[in-house]
C-alpha positions in Angstrom: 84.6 111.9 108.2 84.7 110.5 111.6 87.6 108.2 112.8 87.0 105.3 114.1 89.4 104.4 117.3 89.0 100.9 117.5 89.8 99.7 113.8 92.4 101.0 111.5 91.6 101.4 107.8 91.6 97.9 106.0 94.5 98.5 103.8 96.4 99.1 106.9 95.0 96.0 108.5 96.4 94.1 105.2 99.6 96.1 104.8 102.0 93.4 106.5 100.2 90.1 105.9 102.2 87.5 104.6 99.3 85.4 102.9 97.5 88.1 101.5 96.5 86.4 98.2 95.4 83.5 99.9 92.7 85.5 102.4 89.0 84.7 101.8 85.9 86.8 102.7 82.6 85.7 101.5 80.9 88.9 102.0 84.1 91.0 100.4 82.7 92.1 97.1 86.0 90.5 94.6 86.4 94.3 92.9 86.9 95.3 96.5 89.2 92.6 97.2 91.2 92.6 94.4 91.7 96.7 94.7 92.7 96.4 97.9 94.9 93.4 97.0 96.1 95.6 94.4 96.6 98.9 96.8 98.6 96.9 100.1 100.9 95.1 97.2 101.9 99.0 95.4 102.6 100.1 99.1 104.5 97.1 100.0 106.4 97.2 97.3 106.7 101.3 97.0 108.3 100.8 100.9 110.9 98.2 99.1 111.6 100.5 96.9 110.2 98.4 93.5 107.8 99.6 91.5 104.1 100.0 93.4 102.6 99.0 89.4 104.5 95.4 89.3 106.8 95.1 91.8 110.0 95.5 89.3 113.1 97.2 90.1 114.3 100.8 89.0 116.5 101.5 86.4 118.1 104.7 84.8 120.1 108.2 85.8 117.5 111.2 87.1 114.1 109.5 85.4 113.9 106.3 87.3 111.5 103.4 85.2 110.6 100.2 85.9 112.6 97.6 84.0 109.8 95.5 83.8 106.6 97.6 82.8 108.7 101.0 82.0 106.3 103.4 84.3 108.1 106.1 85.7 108.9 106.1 89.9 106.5 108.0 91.0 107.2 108.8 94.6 
């Protein structure tokens, strides 16, 4: 794979916008979109410490689970 200098990968381009929901790109396939929607919110939420799934808060002793959708923490 060859890097490209002058543009960082799109979730990274994404990863601190404030309006990300409200973005729109005619020529962004919506399946694209929405998994990279999807993908900036887990990370954003995984570096707050919530759940990357739903954005819920840990609960629990040594297994840490979301309170809101039960997954387990998985990072």
């Amino acid at each position: 794979m060859i890097k490209n200098e002058f543009f960082p990968p799109i979730k990274e381009v994404f990863f601190s916008c404030e309006a990300l929901e409200e973005i729109e790109c005619p020529h962004m396939l919506d399946e694209f979109r929405e998994g990279v929607l999807q993908e900036v919110k887990g990370r954003r939420w995984a570096s707050e410490n919530k759940c990357a799934y739903c954005g819920g808060e840990f609960k629990g002793g040594l297994i840490k689970k979301c309170s809101v959708c039960g997954k387990k923490k998985s990072y």
